[in-house]
N, C-alpha and C positions, 0 to 999 in steps of 0.2 A: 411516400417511399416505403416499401414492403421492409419487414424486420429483418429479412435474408437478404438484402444487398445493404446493408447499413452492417449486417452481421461480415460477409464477405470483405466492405473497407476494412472494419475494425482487424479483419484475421491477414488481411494484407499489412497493415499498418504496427502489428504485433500477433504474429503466428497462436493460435489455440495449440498448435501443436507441442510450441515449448514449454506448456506448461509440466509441472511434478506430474508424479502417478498418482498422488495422493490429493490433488488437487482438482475442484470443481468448477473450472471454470468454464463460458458458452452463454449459449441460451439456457436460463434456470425455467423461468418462466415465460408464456407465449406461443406463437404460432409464428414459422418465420412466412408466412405468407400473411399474417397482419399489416395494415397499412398505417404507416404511424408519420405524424407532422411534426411532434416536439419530442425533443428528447432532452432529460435529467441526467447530471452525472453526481456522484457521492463516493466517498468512501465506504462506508455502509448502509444499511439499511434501520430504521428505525419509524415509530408510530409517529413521531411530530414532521417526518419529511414524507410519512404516506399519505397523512391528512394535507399537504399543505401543494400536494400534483394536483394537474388536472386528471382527467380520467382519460384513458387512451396512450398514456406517458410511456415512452420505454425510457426504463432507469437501468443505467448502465453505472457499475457502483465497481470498486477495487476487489472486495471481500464477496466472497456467496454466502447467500442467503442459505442455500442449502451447502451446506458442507459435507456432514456422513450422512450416512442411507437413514429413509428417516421410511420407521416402521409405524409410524401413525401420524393421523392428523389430528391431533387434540385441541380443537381453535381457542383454549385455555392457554396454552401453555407455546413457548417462543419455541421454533419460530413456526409453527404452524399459525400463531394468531395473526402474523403479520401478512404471512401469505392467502390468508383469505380474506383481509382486507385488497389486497392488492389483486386476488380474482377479482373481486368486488368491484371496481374499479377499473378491471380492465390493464390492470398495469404490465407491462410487459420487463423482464430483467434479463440483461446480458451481466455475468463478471466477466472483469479483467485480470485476473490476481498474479500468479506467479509469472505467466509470461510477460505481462507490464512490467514486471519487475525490472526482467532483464534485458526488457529493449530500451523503457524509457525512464521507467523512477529512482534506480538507481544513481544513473547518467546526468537527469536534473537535479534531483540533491547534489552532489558534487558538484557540477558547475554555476549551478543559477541558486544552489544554497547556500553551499560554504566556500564557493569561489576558489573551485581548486583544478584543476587539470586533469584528467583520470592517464594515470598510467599504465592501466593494465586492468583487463577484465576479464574475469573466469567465470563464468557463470551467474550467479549472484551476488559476485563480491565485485568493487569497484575498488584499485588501488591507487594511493593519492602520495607524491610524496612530499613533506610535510616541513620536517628538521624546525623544530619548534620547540620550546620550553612548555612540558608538558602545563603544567595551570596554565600558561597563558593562552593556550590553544585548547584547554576544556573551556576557560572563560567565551571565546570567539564561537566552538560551538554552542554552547548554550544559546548565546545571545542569538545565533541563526536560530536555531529552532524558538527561540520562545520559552524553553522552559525556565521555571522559577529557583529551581535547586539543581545541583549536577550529581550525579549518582556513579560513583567512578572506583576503578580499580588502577592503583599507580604501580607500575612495575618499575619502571624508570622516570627519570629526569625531562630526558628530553626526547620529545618524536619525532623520530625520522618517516619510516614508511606506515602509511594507514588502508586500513580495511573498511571498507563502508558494505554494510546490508540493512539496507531499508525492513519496515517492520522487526520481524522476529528469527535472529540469527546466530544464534548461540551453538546451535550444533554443528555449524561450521568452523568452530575455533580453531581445534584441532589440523585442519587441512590449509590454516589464511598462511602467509608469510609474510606479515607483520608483526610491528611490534606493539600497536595500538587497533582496537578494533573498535567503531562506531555501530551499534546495535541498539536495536529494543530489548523491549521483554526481559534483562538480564535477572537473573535470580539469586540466590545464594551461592546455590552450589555453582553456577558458571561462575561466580565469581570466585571459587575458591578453588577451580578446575584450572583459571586462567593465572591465580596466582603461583602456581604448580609452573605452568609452561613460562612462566614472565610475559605474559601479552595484558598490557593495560587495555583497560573498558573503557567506553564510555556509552551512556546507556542515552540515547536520542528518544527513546519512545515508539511505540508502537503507533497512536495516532499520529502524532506530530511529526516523524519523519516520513508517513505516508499521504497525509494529508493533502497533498498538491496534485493528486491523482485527477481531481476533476480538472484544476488550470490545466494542468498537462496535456488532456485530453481531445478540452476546449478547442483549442487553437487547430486543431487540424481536424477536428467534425467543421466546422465555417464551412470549411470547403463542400460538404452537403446540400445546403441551401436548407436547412432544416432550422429551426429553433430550438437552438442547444442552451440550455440554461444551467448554472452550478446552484443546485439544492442540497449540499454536504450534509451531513448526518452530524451531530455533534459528539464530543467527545466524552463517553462514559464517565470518565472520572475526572473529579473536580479535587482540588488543593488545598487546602485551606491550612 
């Protein structure tokens, strides 16, 4: 199957068009008239999931590889190094990123994550409502995602209506109508942004709540007749 009708499912299945302006996502790398058998999916890109394809692979990953305009290829330095491994090799890369967000990663966290309902959705925000004793419902997310520690900003007691954005969501705050927000990436200052407006955090992770991007994905490439494989990238940082 040529890269241009695997590309076409995927843009039926989650519009290229939805995605930000500031977003790169498509074909990165490739020829959509290549002919491709197996396809990888990942959250990212990285040197232990490029050594470990075959050659001829399109990897269809969450994140791009290319992100901003990239003014040189220094095969020293990321991510030019990774992308001449992957000419090398023949690898071919589609991202999914923003507009996966808000057809399908969103929508599966909330219901096949934390087992909730979606009430309402704007764009990138999935609304859940909730009415729960704030610890006990940081406890139940944690335990969905996996993480080891909860990283949290308590405004109130108890949660009634919640905000969920997969990945990195903080500049959204300002605009949710919630009273608890589910995010990545939280920093200092959003957390001292949100103690201003009374909107408690709660900070899911940046891999960890995007993570399921290849299962996601999975399940309706089958329908191809291709050999879709989950080769996930691992997560940069470790805990100790």
């Amino acid at each position: 199957m040529k890269i241009k009708e695997i590309y076409e499912f995927l843009d039926k299945l989650s519009p290229f068009n939805l995605q930000e302006s500031w977003d790169n996502s498509g074909l990165l790398i490739g020829d959509f008239e290549d002919d491709i058998s197996h396809i990888a999916l990942s959250i990212d890109v990285d040197e232990k999931l490029i050594d470990s394809l075959e050659e001829n692979t399109l990897l269809i990953t969450h994140h791009p590889i290319i992100f901003s305009g990239l003014k040189q290829l220094n095969f020293s330095k990321y991510p030019a190094n990774l992308i001449q491994k992957m000419i090398q090799k023949n690898i071919s890369n589609i991202a999914m990123h923003t507009n996966f967000d808000q057809t399908h990663l969103n929508d599966y966290v909330a219901t096949e994550v934390l087992g909730y309902k979606i009430r309402e959705k704007n764009g990138f925000v999935a609304y859940l409502d909730v009415d729960e004793d704030f610890d006990v419902f940081v406890k139940k997310v944690s335990s969905a995602f996996g993480t080891k520690y909860a990283k949290t900003v308590k405004c109130t007691n108890r949660v009634k209506r919640v905000a969920l954005t997969t990945g990195s969501g903080c500049s959204l705050m300002r605009s949710l109508d919630a009273d608890c927000f589910l995010t990545g990436d939280i920093k200092y200052h959003d957390a001292m942004e949100a103690k201003s407006i009374k909107l408690s955090l709660i900070d899911i992770g940046h891999y960890e709540s995007e993570c399921f991007f290849a299962q996601i994905l999975q399940k309706h490439l089958k329908i191809l007749g291709l050999k879709v494989i989950i080769a996930s990238s691992e997560n940069p940082f470790t805990y100790i």
